[in-house]
C-alpha positions in Angstrom: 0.0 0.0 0.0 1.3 3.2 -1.0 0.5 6.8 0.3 0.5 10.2 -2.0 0.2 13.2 -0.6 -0.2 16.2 -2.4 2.0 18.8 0.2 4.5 20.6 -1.0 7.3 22.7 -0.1 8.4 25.8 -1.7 11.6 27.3 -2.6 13.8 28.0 0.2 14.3 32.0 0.8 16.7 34.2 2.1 14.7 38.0 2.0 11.5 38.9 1.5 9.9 37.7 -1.8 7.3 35.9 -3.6 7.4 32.3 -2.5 7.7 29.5 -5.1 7.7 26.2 -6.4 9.6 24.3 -8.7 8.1 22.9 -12.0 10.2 20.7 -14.0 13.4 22.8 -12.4 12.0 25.5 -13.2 11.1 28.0 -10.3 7.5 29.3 -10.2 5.2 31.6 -8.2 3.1 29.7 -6.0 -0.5 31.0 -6.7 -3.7 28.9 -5.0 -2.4 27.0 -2.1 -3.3 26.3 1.7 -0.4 26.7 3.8 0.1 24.2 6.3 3.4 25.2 8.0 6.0 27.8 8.1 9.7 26.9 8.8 12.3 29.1 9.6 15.6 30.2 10.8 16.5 33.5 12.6 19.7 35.6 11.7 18.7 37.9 14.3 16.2 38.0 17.9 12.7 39.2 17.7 12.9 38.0 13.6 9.4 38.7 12.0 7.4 37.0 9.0 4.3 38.1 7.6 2.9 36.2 4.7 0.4 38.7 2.0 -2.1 37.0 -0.5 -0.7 38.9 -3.2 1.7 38.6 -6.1 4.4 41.5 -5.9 6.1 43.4 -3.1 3.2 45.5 -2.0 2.1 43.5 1.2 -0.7 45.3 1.6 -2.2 45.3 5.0 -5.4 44.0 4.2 -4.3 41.0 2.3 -2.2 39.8 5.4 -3.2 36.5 5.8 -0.2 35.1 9.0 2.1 36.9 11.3 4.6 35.1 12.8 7.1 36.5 15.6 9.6 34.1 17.0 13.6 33.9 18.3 15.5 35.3 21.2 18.9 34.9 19.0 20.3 34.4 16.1 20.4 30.3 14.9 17.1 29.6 16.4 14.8 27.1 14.1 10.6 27.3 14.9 8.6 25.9 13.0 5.0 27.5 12.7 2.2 24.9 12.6 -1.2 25.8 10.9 -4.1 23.8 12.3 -6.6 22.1 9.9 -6.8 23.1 6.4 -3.7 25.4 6.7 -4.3 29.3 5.8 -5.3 29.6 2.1 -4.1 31.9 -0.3 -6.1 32.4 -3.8 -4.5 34.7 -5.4 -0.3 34.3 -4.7 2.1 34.0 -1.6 3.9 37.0 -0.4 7.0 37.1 2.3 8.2 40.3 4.3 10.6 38.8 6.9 12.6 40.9 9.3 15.6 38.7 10.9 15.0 36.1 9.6 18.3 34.2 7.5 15.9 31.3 5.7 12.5 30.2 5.6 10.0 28.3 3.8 6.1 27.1 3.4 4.7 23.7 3.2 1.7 23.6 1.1 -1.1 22.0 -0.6 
């Protein structure tokens, strides 16, 4: 018996940016997904992310869709779990992080 699952993980980021997937090798903007966790690792303390449902940099404040604050130095992993169906975003998935040296989303 043989389980598929149809998570995902997206490209692993160093700034702020428009999260994506890969395709064939090929890196592409993730648009319609739930997000189901956020992983990350602080360069800094007090390091910030804040995901938008947008594509671009205008992280608007009323498509803020997750806030996450976390670290009390540099080096420290946390991983941010979303309960149930995960925090959907229709129309893309946008990163602002402050402190933060690399992060990712899992996603469905």
């Amino acid at each position: 018996m043989s389980i598929t699952s149809k998570v995902r993980q997206s490209v692993v980021r160093t700034s702020s940016g428009q999260m994506q997937k890969l395709i064939s090798g090929t890196a592409a903007n993730i648009t319609k997904a739930n997000i189901m966790n956020v992983f990350a690792q602080a360069s800094a303390a007090d390091a910030e992310i804040k995901i938008y449902n947008e594509i671009g940099s205008g992280a608007t404040a009323a498509n803020l869709i997750f806030h996450g604050k976390f670290a009390t130095a540099a080096n420290q992993v946390h991983e941010f779990k979303l309960p149930g169906a995960g925090i959907y975003a229709d129309t893309g998935i946008y990163a602002d992080v402050t402190g933060s040296a690399e992060y990712l989303v899992v996603f469905k």
